[in-house]
DRENTORKOL-3810 file (N, C-alpha, C; in nm, 4 decimals):
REM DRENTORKOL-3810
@n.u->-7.0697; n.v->-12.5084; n.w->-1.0732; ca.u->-6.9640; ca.v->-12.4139; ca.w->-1.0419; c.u->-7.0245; c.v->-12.2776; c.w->-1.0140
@n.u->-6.9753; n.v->-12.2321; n.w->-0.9192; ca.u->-6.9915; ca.v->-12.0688; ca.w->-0.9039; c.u->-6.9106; c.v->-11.9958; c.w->-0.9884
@n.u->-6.9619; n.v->-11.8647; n.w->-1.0092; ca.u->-6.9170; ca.v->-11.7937; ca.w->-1.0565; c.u->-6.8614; c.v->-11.6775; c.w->-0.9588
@n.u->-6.7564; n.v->-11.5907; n.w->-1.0552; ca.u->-6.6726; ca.v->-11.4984; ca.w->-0.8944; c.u->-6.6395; c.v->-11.4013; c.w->-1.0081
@n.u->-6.6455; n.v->-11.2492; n.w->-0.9665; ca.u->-6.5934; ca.v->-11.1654; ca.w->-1.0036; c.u->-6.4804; c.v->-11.1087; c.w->-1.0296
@n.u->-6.4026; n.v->-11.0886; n.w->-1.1378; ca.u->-6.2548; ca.v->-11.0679; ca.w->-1.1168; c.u->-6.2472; c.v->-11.0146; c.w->-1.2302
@n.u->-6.0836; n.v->-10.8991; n.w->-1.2559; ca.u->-6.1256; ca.v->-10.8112; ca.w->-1.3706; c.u->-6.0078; c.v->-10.9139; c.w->-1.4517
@n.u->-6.0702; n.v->-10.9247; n.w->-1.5860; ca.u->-5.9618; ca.v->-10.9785; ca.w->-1.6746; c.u->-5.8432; c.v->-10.9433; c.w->-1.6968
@n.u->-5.8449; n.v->-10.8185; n.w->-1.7119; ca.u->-5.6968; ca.v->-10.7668; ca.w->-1.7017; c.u->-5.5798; c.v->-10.8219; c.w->-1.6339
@n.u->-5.6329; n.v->-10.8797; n.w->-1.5055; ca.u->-5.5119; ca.v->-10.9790; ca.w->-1.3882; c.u->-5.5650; c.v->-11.0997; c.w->-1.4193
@n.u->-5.5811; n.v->-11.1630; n.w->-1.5027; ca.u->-5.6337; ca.v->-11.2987; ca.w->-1.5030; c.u->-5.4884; c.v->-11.3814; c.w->-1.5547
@n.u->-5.4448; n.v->-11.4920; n.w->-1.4246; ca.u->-5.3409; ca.v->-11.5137; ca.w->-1.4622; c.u->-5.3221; c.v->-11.6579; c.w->-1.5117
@n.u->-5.5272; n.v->-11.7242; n.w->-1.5054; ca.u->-5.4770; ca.v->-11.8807; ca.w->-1.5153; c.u->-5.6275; c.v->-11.8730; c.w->-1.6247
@n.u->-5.6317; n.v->-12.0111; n.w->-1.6945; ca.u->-5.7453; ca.v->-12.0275; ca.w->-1.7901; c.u->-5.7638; c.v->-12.1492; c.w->-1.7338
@n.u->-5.9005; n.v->-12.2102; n.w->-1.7929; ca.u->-5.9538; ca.v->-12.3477; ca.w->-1.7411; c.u->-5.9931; c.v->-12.3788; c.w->-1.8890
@n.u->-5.8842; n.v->-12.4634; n.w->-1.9168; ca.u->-5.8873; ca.v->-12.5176; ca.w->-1.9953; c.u->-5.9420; c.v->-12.7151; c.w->-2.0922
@n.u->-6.0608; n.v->-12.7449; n.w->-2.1420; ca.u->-6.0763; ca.v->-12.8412; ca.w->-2.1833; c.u->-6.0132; c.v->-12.8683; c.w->-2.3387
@n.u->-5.9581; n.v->-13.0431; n.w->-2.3017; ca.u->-5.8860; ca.v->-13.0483; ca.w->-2.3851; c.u->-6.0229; c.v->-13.1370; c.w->-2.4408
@n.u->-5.9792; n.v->-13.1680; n.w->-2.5976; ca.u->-6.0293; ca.v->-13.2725; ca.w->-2.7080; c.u->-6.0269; c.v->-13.4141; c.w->-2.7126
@n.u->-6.1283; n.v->-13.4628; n.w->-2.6846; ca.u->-6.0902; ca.v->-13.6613; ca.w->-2.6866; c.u->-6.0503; c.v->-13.7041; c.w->-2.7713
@n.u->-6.1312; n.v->-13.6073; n.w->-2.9012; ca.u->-6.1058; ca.v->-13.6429; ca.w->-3.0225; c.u->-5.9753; c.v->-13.5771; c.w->-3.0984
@n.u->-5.9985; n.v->-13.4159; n.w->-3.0826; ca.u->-5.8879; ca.v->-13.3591; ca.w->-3.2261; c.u->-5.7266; c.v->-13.3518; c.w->-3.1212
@n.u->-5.6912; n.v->-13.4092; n.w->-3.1263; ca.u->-5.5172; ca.v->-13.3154; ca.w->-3.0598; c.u->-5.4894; c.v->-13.2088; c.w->-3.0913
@n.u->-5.4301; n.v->-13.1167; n.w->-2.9928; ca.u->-5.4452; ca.v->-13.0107; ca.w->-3.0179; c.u->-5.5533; c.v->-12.9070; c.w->-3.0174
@n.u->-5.7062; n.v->-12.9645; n.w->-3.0220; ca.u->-5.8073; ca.v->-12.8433; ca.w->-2.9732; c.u->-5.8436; c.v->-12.8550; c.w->-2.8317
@n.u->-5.9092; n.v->-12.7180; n.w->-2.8167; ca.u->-5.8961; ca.v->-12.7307; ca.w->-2.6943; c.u->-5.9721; c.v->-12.5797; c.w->-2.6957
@n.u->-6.0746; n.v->-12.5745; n.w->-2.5648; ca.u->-6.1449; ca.v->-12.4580; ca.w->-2.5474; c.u->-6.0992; c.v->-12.3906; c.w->-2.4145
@n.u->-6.0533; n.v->-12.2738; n.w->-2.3833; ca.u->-5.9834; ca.v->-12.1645; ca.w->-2.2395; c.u->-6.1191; c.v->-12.0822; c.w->-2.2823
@n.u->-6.0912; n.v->-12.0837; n.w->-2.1453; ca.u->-6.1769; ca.v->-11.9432; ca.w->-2.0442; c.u->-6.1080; c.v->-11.9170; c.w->-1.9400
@n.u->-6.0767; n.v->-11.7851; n.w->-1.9352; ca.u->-6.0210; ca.v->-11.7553; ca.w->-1.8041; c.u->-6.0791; c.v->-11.7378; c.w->-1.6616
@n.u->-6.0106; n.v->-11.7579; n.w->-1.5456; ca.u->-6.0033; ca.v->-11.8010; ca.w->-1.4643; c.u->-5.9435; c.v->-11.7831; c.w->-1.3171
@n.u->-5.9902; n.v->-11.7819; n.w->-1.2283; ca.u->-5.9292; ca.v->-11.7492; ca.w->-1.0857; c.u->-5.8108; c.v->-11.9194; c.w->-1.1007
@n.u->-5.7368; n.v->-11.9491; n.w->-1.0116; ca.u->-5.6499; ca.v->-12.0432; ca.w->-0.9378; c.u->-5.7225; c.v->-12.1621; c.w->-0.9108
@n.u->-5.8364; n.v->-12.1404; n.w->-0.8820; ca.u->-5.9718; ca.v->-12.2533; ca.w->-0.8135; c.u->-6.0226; c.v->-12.3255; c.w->-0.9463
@n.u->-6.0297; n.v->-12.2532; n.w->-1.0694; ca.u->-6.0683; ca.v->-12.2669; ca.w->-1.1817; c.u->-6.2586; c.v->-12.2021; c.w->-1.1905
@n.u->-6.2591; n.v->-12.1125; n.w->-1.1075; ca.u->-6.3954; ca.v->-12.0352; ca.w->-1.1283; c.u->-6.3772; c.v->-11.9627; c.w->-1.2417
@n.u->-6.4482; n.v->-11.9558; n.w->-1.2871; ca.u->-6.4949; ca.v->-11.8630; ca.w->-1.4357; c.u->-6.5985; c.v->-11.7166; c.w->-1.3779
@n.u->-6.5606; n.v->-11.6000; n.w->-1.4445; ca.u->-6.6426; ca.v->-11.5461; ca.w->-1.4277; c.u->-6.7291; c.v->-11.5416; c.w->-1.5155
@n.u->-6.8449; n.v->-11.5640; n.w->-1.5702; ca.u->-6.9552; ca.v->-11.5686; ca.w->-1.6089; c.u->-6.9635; c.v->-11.4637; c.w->-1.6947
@n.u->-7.0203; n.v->-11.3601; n.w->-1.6234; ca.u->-7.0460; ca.v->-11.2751; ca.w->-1.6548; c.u->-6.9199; c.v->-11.1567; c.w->-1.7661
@n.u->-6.8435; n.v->-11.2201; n.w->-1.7295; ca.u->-6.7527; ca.v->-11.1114; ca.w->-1.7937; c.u->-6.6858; c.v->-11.2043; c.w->-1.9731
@n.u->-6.8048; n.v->-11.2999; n.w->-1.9563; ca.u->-6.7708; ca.v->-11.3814; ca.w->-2.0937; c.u->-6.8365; c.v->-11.2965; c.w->-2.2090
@n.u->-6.8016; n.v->-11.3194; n.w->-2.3315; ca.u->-6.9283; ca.v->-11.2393; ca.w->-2.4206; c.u->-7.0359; c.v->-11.3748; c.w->-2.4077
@n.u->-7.1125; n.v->-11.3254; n.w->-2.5355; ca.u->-7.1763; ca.v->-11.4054; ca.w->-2.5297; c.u->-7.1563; c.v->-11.5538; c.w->-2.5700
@n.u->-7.0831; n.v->-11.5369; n.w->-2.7306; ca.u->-7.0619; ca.v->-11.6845; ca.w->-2.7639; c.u->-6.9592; c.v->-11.7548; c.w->-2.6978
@n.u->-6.8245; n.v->-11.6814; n.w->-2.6403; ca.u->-6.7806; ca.v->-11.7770; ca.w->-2.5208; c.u->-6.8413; c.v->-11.8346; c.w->-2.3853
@n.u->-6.9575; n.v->-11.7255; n.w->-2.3281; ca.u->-7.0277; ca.v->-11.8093; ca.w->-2.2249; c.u->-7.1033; c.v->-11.9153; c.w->-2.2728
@n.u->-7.1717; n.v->-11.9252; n.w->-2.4006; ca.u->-7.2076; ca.v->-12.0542; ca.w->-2.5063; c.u->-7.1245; c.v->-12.1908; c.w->-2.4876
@n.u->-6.9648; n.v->-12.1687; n.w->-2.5494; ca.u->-6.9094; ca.v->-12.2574; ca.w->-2.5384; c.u->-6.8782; c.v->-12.3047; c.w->-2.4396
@n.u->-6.8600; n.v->-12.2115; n.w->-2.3010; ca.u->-6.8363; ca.v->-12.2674; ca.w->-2.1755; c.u->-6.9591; c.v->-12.3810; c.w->-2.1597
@n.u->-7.0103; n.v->-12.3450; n.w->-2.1320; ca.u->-7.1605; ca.v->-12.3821; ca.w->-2.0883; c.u->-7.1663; c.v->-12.5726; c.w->-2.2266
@n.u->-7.1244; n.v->-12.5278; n.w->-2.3141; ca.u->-7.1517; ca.v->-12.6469; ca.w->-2.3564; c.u->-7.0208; c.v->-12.7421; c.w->-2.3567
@n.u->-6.8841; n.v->-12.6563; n.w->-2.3429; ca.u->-6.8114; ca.v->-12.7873; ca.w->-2.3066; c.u->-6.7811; c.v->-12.8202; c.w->-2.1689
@n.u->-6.8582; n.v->-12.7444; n.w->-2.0705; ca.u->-6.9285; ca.v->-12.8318; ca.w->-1.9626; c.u->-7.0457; c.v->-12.9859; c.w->-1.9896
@n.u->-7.0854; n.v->-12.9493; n.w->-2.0858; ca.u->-7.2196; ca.v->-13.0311; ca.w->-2.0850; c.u->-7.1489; c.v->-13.1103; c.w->-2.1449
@n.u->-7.0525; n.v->-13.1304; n.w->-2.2041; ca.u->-6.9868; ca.v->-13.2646; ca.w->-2.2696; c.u->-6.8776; c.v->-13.3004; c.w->-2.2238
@n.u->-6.8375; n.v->-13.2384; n.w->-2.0984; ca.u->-6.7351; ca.v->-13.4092; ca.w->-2.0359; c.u->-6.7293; c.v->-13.4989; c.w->-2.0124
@n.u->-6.6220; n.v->-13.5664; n.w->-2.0697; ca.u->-6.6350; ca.v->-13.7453; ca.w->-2.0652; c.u->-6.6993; c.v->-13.7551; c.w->-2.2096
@n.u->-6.7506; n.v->-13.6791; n.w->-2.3078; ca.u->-6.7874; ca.v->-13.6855; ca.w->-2.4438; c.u->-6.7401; c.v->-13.6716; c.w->-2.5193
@n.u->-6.7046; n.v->-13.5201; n.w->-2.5023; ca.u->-6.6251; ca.v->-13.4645; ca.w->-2.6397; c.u->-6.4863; c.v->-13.3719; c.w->-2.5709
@n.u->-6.5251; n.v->-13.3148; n.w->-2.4483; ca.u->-6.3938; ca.v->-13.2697; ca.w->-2.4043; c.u->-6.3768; c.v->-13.3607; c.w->-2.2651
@n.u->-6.2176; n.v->-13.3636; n.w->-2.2171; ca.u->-6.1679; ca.v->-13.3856; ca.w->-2.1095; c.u->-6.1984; c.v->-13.3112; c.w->-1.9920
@n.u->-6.1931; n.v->-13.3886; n.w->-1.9240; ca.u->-6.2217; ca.v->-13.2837; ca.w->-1.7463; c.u->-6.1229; c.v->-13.1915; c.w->-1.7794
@n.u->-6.1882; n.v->-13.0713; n.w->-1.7429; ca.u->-6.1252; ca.v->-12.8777; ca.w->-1.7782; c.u->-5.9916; c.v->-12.9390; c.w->-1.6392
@n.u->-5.8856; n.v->-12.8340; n.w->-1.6690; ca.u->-5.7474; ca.v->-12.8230; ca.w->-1.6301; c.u->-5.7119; c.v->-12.6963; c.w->-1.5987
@n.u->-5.6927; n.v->-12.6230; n.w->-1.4620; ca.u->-5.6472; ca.v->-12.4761; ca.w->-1.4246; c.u->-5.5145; c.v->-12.5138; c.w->-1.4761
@n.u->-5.4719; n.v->-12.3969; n.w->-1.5422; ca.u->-5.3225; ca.v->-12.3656; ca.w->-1.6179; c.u->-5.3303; c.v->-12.2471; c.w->-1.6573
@n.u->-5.2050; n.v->-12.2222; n.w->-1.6261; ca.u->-5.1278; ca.v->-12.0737; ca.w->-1.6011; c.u->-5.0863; c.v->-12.0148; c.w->-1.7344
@n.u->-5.1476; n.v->-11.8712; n.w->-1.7624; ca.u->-5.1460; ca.v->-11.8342; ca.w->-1.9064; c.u->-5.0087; c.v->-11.8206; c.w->-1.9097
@n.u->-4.9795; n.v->-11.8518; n.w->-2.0779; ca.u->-4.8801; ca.v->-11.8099; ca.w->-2.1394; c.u->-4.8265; c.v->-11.6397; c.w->-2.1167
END
């Protein structure tokens, strides 16, 4: 995935992975419409978790889901 610049403040959708295992957990990062993440504008331990519940789909989380914040 690329990453794209955008200010959080208008961030109107998250990309969200759900849990194979727990119901109900589930890791968001926000997100353009496309489901790009900006990277850079993560701290640190959320660009962590991005990055690793990428590395575990089909493992431990579900293929990520663009959805429109609350």
């Amino acid at each position: 995935m690329n990453t794209v610049t955008m200010p959080l403040s208008s961030v109107d959708y998250e990309l969200r992975f759900r849990s194979l295992f727990n119901e109900g957990r589930a890791l968001a990062f926000p997100c353009d419409a496309q489901g790009h993440v900006d990277m850079d504008a993560l701290s640190e331990r959320a660009r962590g978790n991005y990055l690793y519940a990428r590395a575990v789909v089909g493992r431990e989380f579900a293929t990520p889901a663009v959805q429109r914040c609350h």
